[in-house]
Each structure stands twice: as C-alpha cells, then as structure tokens.
C-alpha positions in Angstrom: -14.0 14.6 -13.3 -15.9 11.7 -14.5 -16.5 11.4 -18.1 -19.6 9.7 -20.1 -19.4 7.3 -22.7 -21.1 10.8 -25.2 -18.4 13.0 -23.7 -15.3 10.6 -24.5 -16.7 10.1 -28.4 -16.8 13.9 -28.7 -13.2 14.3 -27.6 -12.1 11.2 -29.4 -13.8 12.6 -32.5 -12.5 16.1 -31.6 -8.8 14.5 -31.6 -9.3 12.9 -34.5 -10.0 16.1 -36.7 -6.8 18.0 -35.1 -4.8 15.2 -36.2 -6.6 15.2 -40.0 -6.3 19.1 -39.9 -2.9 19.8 -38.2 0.0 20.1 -40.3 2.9 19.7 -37.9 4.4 16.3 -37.1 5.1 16.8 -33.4 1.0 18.4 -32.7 0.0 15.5 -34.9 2.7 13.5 -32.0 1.2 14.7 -29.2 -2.7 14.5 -30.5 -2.3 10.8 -31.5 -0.7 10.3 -27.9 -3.2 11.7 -25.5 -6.0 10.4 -28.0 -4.3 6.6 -27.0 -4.7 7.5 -23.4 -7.6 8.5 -23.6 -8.5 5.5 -25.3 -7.4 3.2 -22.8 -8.8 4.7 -20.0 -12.2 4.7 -21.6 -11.6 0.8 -22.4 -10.4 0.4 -18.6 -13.4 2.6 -17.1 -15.4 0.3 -19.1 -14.8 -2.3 -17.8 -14.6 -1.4 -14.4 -11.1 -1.8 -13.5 -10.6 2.3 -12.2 -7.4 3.6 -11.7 -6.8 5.0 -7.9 -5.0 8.2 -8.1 -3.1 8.8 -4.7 -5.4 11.4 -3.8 -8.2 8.2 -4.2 -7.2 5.5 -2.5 -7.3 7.1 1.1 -5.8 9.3 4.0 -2.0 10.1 3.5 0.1 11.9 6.3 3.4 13.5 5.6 5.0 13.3 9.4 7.8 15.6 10.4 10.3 13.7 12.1 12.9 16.6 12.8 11.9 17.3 15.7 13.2 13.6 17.2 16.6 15.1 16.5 16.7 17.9 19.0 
C-alpha cells in the first residue's frame, strides 16, 4: 500500500496524540516505536531509496528436492 506525504502527517499526527493521551508506559513504548519507523520510511521513500520486500524484488521458487532421494 503506498502512502502520500498527507496520509503519513495524519498518522504521524495521529501517533503523536496517543502518545500525549495514553497513560501506560509500554502503549506509550510501542506508539513512539512504530511512529520511528514510520518516520524513517517516510524519510527513505523520500528520498527514493525503496525498500524491496521479498515478495518485490522478483520471482522466487521453493523446489522440492525429495523426490532425488527415491
């Protein structure tokens, strides 16, 4: 799913009032952590240097080689 520049602000700024609002430690934890990812990959997509996830970067085959040992 490809994200604009508009979308990312609105979750950044969406992250940033759960982590003014939330009282737990570990939500605030885990907020501030995915709001840094999100952060960098905004930065990286920026700046066009895009990740390749494995299902990206091309055809993969998964061989079954069990049947060489009949």
């Amino acid at each position: 799913m490809d994200f604009t520049s508009h979308d990312i602000a609105v979750i950044e700024q969406a992250l940033q009032l759960a982590i003014n609002a939330e009282p737990k430690e570990s939500k605030v934890k885990q907020y501030r952590e995915v709001l840094g990812k999100l952060q960098t990959n905004a930065q990286a997509a920026m700046n066009g240097s895009p990740k390749l996830t494995a299902a990206q970067d091309g055809i993969r085959f998964d061989y079954d080689d069990s049947s060489d040992l009949l």
